[in-house]
N, C-alpha and C positions, 0 to 999 in steps of 0.2 A: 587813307587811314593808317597804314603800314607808314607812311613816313611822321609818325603823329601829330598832322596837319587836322584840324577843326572842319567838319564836313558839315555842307548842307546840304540835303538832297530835299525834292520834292514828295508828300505826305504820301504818293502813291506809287505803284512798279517794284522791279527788283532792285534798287537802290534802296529804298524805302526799308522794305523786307530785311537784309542785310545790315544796315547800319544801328536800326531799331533806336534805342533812343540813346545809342552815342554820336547822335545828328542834331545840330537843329532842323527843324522842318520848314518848310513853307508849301502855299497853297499852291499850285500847279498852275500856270499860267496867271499868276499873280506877282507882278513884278515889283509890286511894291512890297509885299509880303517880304519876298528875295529878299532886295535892298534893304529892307528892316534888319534881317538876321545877318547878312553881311552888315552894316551899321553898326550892328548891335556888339559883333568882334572884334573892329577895330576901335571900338569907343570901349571897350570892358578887358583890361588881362585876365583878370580872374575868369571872366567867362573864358576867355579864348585856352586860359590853361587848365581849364574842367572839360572841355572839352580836346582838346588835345591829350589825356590823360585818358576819355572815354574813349578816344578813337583805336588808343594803341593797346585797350585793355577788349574791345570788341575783337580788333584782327587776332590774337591770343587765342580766339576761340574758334580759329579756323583752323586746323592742319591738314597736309597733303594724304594724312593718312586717312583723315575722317571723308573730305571728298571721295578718295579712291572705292571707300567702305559703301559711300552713297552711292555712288554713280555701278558699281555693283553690284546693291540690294537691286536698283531701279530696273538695269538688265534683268537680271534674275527673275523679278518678278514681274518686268512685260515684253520684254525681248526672247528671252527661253522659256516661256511658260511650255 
């Protein structure tokens, strides 16, 4: 996503989670599904650049500082309780 490359990840997991809907999806063990949304990017620029446009406007909303902030609320509240 960081390189504003078009992602497809599968509708479920932490991929899923993370990309929310600057992804296409597909159904999880459904290969044709896959090959659709890949299909569907090298047959559409315009898809391909709506979506390379969501991918680099998602990673934006990640910083090192907001992790650091989570991953120390998370301690805080089950590691040192």
């Amino acid at each position: 996503m960081a390189s504003g490359l078009p992602v497809i990840v599968p509708r479920s997991g932490g991929a899923y989670e993370v990309a929310r809907n600057a992804a296409l999806t597909f159904e999880p063990g459904d290969s044709d599904d896959l090959a659709e949304k890949l299909q569907a990017l090298m047959d559409d620029p315009g898809l391909y650049e709506k979506m390379s446009e969501k991918s680099i406007q998602r990673v934006g909303e990640f910083t090192w500082s907001e992790a650091a902030e989570k991953y120390l609320d998370f301690f805080e509240r089950v590691v040192f309780r």
